[in-house]
C-alpha positions as a LaTeX table, in Angstrom:
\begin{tabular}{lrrr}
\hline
Residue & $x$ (\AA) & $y$ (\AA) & $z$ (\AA) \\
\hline
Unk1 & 206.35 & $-30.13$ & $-169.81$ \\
Unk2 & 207.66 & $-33.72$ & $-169.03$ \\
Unk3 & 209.87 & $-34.28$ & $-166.11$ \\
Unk4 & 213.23 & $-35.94$ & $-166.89$ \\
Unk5 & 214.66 & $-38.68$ & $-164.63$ \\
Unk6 & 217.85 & $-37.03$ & $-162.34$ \\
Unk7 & 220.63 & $-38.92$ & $-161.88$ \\
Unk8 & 222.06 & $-38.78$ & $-158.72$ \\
Unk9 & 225.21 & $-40.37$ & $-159.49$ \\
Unk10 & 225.91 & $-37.26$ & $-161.48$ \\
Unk11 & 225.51 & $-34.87$ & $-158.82$ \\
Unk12 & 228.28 & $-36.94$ & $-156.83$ \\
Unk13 & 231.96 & $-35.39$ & $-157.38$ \\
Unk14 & 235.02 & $-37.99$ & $-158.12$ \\
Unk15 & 235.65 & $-39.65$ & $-154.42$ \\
Unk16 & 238.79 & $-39.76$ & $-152.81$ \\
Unk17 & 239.41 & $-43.37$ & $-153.13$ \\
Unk18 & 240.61 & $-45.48$ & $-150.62$ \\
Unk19 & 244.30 & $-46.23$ & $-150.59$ \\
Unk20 & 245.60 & $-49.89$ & $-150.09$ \\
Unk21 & 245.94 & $-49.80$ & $-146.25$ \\
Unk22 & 242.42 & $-47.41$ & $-145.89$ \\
Unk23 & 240.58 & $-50.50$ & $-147.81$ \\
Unk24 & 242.55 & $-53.21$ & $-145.97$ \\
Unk25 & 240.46 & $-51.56$ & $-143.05$ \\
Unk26 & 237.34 & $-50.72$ & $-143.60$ \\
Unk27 & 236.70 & $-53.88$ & $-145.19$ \\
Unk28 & 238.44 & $-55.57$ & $-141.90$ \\
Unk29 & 236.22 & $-53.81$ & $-140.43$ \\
Unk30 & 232.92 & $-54.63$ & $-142.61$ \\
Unk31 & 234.14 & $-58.46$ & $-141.99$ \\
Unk32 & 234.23 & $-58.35$ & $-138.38$ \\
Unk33 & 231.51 & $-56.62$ & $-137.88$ \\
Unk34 & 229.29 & $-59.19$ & $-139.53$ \\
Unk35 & 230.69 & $-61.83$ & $-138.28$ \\
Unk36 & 230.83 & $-60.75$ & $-134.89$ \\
Unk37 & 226.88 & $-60.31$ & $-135.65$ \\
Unk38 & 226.65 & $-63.35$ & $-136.77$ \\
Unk39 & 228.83 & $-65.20$ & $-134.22$ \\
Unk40 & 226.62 & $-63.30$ & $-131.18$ \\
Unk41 & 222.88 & $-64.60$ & $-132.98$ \\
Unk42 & 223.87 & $-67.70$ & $-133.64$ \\
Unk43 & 225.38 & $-68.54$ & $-130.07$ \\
Unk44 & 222.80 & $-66.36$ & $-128.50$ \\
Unk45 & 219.91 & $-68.90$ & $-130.50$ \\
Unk46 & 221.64 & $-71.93$ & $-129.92$ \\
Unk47 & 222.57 & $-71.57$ & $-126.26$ \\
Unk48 & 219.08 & $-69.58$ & $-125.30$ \\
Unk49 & 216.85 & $-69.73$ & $-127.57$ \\
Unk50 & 216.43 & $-65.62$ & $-128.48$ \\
Unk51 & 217.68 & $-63.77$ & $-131.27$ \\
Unk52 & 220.37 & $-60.99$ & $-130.95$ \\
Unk53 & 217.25 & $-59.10$ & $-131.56$ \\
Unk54 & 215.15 & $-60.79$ & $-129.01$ \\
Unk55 & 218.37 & $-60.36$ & $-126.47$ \\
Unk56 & 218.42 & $-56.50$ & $-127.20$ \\
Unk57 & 215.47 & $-55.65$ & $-126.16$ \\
Unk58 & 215.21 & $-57.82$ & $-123.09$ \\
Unk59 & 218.42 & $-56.43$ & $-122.23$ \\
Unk60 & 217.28 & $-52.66$ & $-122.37$ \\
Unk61 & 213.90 & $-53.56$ & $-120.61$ \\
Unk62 & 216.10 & $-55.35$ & $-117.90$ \\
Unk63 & 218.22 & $-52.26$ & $-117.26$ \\
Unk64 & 214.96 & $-49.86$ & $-116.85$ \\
Unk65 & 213.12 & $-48.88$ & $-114.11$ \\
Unk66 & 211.06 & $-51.33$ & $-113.10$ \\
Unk67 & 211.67 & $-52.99$ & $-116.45$ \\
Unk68 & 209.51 & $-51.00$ & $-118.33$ \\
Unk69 & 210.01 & $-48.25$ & $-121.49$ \\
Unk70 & 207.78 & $-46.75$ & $-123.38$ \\
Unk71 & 207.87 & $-47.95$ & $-126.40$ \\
Unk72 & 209.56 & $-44.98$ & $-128.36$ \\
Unk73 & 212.08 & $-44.50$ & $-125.63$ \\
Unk74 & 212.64 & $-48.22$ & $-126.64$ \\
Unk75 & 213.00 & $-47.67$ & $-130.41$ \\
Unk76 & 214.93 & $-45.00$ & $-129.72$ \\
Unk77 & 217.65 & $-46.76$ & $-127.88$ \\
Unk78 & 217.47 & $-49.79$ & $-130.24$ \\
Unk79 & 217.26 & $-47.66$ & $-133.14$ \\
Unk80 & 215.02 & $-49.33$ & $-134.94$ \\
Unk81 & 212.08 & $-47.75$ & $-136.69$ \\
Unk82 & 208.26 & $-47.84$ & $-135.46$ \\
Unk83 & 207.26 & $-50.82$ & $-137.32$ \\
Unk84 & 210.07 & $-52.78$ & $-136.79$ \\
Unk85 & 209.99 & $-52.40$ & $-133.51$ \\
Unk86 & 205.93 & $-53.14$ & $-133.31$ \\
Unk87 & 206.84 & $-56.27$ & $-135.23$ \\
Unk88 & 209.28 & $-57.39$ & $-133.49$ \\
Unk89 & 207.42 & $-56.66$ & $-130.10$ \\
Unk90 & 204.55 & $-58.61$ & $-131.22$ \\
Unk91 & 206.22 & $-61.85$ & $-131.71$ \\
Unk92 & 208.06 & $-61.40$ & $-128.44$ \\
Unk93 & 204.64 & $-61.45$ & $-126.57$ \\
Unk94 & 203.50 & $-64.33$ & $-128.33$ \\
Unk95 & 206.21 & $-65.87$ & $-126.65$ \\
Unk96 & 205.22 & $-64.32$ & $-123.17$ \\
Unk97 & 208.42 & $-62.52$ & $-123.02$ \\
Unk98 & 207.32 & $-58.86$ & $-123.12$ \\
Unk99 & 203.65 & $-57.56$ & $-122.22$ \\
Unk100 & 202.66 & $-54.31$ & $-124.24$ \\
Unk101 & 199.91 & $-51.75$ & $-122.69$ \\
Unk102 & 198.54 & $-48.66$ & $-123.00$ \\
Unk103 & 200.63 & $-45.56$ & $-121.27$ \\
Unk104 & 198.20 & $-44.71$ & $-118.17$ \\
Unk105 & 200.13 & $-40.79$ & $-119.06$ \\
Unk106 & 198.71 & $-40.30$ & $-122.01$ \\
Unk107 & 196.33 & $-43.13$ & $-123.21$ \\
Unk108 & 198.50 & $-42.48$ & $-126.74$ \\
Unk109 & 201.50 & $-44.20$ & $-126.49$ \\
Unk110 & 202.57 & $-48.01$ & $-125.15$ \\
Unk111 & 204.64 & $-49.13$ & $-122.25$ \\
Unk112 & 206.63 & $-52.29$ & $-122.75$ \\
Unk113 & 207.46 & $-54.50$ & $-120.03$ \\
Unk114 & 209.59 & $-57.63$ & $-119.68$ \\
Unk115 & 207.39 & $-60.65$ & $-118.32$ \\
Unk116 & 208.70 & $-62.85$ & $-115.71$ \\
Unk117 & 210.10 & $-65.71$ & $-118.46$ \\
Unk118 & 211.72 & $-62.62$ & $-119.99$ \\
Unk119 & 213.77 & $-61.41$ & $-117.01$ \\
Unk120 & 214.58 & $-65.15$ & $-116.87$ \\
Unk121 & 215.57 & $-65.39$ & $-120.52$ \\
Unk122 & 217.70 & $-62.19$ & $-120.30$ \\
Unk123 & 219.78 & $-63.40$ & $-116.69$ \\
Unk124 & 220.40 & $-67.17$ & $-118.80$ \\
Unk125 & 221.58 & $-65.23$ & $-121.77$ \\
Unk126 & 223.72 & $-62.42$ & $-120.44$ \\
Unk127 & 225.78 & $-65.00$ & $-119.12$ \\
Unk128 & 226.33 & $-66.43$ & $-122.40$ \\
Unk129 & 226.53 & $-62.83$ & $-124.04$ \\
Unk130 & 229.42 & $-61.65$ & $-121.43$ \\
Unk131 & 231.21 & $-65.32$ & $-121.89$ \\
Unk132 & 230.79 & $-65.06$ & $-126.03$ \\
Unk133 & 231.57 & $-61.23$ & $-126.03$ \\
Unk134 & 234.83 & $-61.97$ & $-124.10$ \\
Unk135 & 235.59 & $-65.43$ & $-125.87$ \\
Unk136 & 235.47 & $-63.30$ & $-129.22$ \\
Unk137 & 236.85 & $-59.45$ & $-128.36$ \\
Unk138 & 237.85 & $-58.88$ & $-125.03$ \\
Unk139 & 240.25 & $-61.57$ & $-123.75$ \\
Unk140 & 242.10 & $-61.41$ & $-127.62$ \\
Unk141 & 242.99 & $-57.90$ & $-127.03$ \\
Unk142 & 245.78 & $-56.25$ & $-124.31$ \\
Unk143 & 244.47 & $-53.20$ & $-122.19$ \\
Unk144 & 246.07 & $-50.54$ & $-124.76$ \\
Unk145 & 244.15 & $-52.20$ & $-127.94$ \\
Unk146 & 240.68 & $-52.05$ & $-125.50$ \\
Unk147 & 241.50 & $-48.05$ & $-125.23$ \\
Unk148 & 242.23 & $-47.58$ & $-128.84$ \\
Unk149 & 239.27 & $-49.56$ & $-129.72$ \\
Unk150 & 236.98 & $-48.31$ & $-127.33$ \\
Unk151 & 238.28 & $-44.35$ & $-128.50$ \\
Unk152 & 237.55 & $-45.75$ & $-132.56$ \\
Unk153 & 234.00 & $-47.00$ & $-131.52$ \\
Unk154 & 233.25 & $-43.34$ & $-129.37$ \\
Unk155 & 235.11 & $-41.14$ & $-132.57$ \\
Unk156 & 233.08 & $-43.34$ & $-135.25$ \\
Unk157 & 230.04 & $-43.41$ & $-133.20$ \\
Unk158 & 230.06 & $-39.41$ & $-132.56$ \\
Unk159 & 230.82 & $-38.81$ & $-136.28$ \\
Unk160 & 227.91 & $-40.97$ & $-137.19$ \\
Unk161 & 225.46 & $-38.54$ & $-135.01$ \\
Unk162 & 226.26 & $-35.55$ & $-137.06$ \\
Unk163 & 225.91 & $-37.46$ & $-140.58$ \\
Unk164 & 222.44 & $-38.84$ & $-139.35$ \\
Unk165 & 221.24 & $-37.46$ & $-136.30$ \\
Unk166 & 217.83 & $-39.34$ & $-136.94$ \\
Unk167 & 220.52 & $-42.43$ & $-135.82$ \\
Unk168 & 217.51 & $-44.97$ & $-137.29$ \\
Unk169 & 218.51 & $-47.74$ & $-139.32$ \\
\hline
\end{tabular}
């Protein structure tokens, strides 16, 4: 017996389509999104010398407890997966802004910590962050379009949790 090929596309019933407004916004959306992305790393490179990247996960180390996760408490708030996040942890101690060791709990996992040039890094660059995040979003919009955005973002975001509650990229 052979096994035939499925095709998934088959299995899919007709969509509902997008109208003409329903496009105009999710592909607004799509836009801004990566440009604001875009916008954010290249400012954040430029001006300090990280990546968006780099600047997420100084900023989560910086908000911690003595500025130290575990490393899947880590992934899980960056939402990244295990080697991604091993990856990118290893280039950022090359550059002496995180230190990685063994947990002293459990001898399995690793603790990540932010190194002194990191917490300096991370206080340069939040500046810029808050000044760009404004410059872009926050100063363009009146205190009624910050609710209705800020009610979109918690609506999409909860919606997203039930449709992939692994929430990994």
């Amino acid at each position: 017996m052979t096994s035939q090929p499925v095709d998934r596309l088959a299995d899919v019933t007709e969509p509902r389509w997008l109208n003409e407004q329903e496009e105009r916004a999710w592909r607004g959306l799509m836009t801004m999104e990566e440009g604001l992305t875009a916008f954010i790393d290249r400012r954040l490179r430029t001006h300090c010398g990280l990546s968006h990247a780099d600047y997420q996960v100084l900023a989560h180390l910086s908000e911690a407890p003595g500025g130290r996760l575990r490393s899947f408490e880590l992934g899980d708030l960056l939402r990244w997966e295990k080697s991604r996040l091993s990856q990118h942890l290893s280039r950022m101690q090359a550059r002496d802004l995180v230190t990685r060791e063994r947990s002293q709990v459990d001898q399995r996992g690793a603790v990540v910590t932010i190194t002194a040039q990191g917490t300096q890094l991370i206080s340069v660059a939040a500046r810029q962050h808050v000044a760009d995040a404004r410059d872009a979003v926050i100063d363009q919009l009146t205190a009624t379009e910050l609710k209705t955005l800020t009610a979109i973002a918690d609506k999409v975001r909860e919606r997203l949790a039930v449709l992939d509650p692994s929430g990994r990229r």
